[in-house]
C-alpha positions in Angstrom: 12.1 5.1 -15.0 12.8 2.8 -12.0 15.2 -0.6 -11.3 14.3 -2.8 -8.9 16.5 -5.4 -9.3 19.7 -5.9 -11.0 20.7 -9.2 -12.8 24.6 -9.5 -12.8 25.7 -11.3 -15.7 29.1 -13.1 -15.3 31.9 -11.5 -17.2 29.8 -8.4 -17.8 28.5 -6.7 -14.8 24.9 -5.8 -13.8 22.2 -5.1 -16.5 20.2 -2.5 -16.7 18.3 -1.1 -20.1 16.5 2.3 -21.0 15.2 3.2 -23.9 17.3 6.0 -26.1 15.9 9.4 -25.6 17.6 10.7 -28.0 19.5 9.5 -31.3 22.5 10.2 -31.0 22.9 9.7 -27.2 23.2 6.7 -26.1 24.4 7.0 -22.1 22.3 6.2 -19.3 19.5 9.1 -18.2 20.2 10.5 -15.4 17.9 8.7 -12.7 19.7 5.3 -14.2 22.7 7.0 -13.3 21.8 7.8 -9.4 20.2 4.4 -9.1 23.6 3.1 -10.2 25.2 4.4 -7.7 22.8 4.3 -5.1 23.5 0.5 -5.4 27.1 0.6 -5.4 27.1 3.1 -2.5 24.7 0.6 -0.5 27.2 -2.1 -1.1 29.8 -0.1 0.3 31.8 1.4 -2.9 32.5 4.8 -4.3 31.1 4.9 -7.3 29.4 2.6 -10.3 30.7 2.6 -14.4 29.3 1.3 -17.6 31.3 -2.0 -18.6 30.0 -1.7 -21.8 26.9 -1.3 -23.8 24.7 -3.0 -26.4 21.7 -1.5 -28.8 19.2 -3.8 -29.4 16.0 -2.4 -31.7 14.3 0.0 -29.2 16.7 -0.7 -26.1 20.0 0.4 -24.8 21.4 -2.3 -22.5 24.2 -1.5 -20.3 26.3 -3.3 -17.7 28.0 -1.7 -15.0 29.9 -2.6 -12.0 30.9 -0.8 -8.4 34.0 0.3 -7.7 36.3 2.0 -4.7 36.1 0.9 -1.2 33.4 -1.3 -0.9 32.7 -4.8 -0.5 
């Protein structure tokens, strides 16, 4: 599974969405994660963190935003 682009939505954070691997756990996989924070570490900051998350039928969608340093 692989982001290429982030859209931020204003108020929320950026979007990103995976599907649920399993049913009763519903944080991000693991390469979500590092790609997370890969962007928030190429924007200058410490570390990313959910904002908050949504299900939607066969979709989790979570935004995040960047935080430390940065900027």
């Amino acid at each position: 599974m692989s982001v290429d682009t982030y859209t931020f939505v204003e108020g929320r954070g950026y979007m990103v969405s995976w599907p649920p691997e399993e049913r009763f756990v519903i944080s991000p996989p693991d390469d979500i994660r590092k790609q997370m924070a890969a962007k928030c570490a190429n924007e200058g900051y410490i570390t990313a963190f959910i904002t908050s998350m949504e299900l939607h039928d066969d979709q989790i969608i979570g935004y995040f935003l960047c935080r430390g340093i940065g900027g």
